[in-house]
N, C-alpha and C positions, 0 to 999 in steps of 0.2 A: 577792598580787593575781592574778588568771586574767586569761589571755590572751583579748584579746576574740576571740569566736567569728565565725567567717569563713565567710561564707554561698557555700555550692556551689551552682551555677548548676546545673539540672541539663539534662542533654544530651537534645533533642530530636533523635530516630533520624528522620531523613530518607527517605521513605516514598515509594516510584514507586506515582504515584496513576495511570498508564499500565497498572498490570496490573490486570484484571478477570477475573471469573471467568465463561466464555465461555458455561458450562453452564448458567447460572442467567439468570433472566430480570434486564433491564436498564433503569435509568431512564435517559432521555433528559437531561444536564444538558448548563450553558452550552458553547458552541463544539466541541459533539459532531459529527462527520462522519461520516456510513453509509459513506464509501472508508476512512475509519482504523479504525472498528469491523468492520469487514468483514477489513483486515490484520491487526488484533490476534489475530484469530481464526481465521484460518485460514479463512476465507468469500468465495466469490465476489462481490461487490457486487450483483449481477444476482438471485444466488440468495436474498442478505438481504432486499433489497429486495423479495422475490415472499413469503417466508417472511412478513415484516413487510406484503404489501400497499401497499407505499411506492410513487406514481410518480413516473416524473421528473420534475423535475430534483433527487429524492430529498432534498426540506426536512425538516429533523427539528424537531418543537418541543418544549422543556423540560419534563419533569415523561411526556411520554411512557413506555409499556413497549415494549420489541422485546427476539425472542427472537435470540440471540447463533449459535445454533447448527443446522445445518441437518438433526441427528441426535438433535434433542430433538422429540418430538411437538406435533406442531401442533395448535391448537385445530379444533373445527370449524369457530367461527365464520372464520377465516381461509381456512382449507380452500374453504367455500363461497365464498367471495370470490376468490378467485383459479378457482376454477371460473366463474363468474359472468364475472369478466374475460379468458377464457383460452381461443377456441374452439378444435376442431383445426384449424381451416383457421388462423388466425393462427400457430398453434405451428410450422407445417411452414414460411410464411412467415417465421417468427425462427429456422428453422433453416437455411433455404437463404441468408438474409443471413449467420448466422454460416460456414457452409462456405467463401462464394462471400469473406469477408474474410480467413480462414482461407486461401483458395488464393493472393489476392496477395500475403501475407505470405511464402508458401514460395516462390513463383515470382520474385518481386525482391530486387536487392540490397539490405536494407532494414535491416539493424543493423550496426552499429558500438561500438567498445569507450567507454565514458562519460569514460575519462584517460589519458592517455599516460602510462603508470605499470607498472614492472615488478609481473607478478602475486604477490603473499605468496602465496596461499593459494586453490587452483581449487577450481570445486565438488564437491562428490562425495554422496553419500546420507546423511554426517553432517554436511556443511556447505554448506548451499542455498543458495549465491553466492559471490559473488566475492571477495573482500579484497586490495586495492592496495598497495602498499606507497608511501606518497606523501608527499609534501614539502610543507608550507603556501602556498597562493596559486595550486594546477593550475588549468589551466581543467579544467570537467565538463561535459559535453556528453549533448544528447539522444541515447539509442542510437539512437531513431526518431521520426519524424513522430508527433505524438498532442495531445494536451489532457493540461493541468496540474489533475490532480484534487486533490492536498492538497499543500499547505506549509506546514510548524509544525513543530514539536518537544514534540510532545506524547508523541511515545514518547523517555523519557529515554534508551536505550540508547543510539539513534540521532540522537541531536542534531535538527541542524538536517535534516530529511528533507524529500526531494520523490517525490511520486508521480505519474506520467504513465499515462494512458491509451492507448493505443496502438490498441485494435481492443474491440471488447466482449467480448473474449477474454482481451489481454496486456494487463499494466501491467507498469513499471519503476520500481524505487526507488533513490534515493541517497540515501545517510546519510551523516552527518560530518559535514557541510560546513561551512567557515566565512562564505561570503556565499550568498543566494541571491538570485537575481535576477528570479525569476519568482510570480509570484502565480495562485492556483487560477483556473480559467478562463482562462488565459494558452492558445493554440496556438502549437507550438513546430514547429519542423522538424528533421528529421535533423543532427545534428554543432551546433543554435544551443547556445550558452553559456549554462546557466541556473544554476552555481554556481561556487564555488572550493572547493577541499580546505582543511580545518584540518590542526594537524598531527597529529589522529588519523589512522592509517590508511584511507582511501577504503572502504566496503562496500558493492557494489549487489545488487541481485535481480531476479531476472523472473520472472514467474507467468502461466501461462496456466489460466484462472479459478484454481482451489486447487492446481495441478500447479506448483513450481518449476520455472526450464528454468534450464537450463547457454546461458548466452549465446555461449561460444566452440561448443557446437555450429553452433547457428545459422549461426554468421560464418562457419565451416567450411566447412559447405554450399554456403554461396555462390561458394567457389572454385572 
């Protein structure tokens, strides 16, 4: 008599549907955000959204295309349109706001470290941020005054992440975390509590538009 045959289950490979491909153009699906497409890819938010024609408060809707990349050639029709909306006088207008937010940012005491956490691992040119070495339950603190542009965990790498607005320049990210506390649209201030650490190690970043910065320069400065 044969042994009765015993059905293999088979193994469904578990797929990060977080990575895209940034050079190709892009459908717009459910709970898509222009600040997490814009981090996936190495994009300024300001810059996708001029590329894409998007204005604020930068609503996406489903089934949309937007282009990923700001080194992929632009249609004309967009081209025109952003001409259309873009005079010089305006442009010299958004550059003297961004200088003039740009100088308070250098002239105030205005960052702080995100955990009371001995550093694992500083930044350097092959690792563009920070990594903590941290214990379940820290508190995570705003390094600056800004707006809570994303929180989800939509990039698996980085769990539970939040992304702060800081100037139309910087943003800040913290990944890991085990609670968060703050919801997008949230305004926070310097040192408020918007997470705890899991017991991954703590990783943050800062970016001023596509330029990572070294946060401990910053706070350096200030002394």
């Amino acid at each position: 008599m044969k042994p009765p045959k015993i059905e293999q289950k088979k193994v469904v490979p578990i797929i990060d549907k977080s990575l895209i491909d940034c050079s190709k153009e892009y459908k717009v699906k459910r709970d898509d955000k222009l600040v997490l497409l814009a981090w996936k890819c190495g994009v300024s938010v300001d810059k996708l959204a001029q590329i894409n024609n998007i204005k604020k408060p930068y609503q996406l809707f489903i089934g949309d295309t937007l282009l990923l990349n700001d080194n992929k050639k632009i249609t004309k029709n967009i081209i025109n349109k952003v001409k259309e909306n873009k005079s010089n006088k305006l442009e010299k207008s958004l550059d003297k706001v961004l200088k003039k937010a740009d100088q308070i940012i250098k002239n105030n005491d205005f960052w702080v470290l995100p955990v009371k956490a001995k550093i694992k691992k500083r930044f350097s040119k092959t690792h563009q941020g920070i990594e903590f070495a941290t214990k379940k339950g820290l508190d995570v603190i705003a390094v600056s005054s800004g707006e809570v542009v994303y929180s989800g965990d939509k990039l698996l790498q980085f769990g539970k992440m939040i992304i702060i607005k800081h100037s139309d320049s910087y943003y800040s990210a913290y990944t890991k975390n085990e609670s968060v506390f703050v919801k997008e649209g949230d305004i926070v201030r310097v040192k408020d509590k918007i997470a705890t650490t899991s017991a991954d190690n703590f990783y943050f970043e800062l970016r001023r538009k596509t330029k990572y910065i070294d946060l401990l320069t910053l706070i350096k400065n200030k002394k």
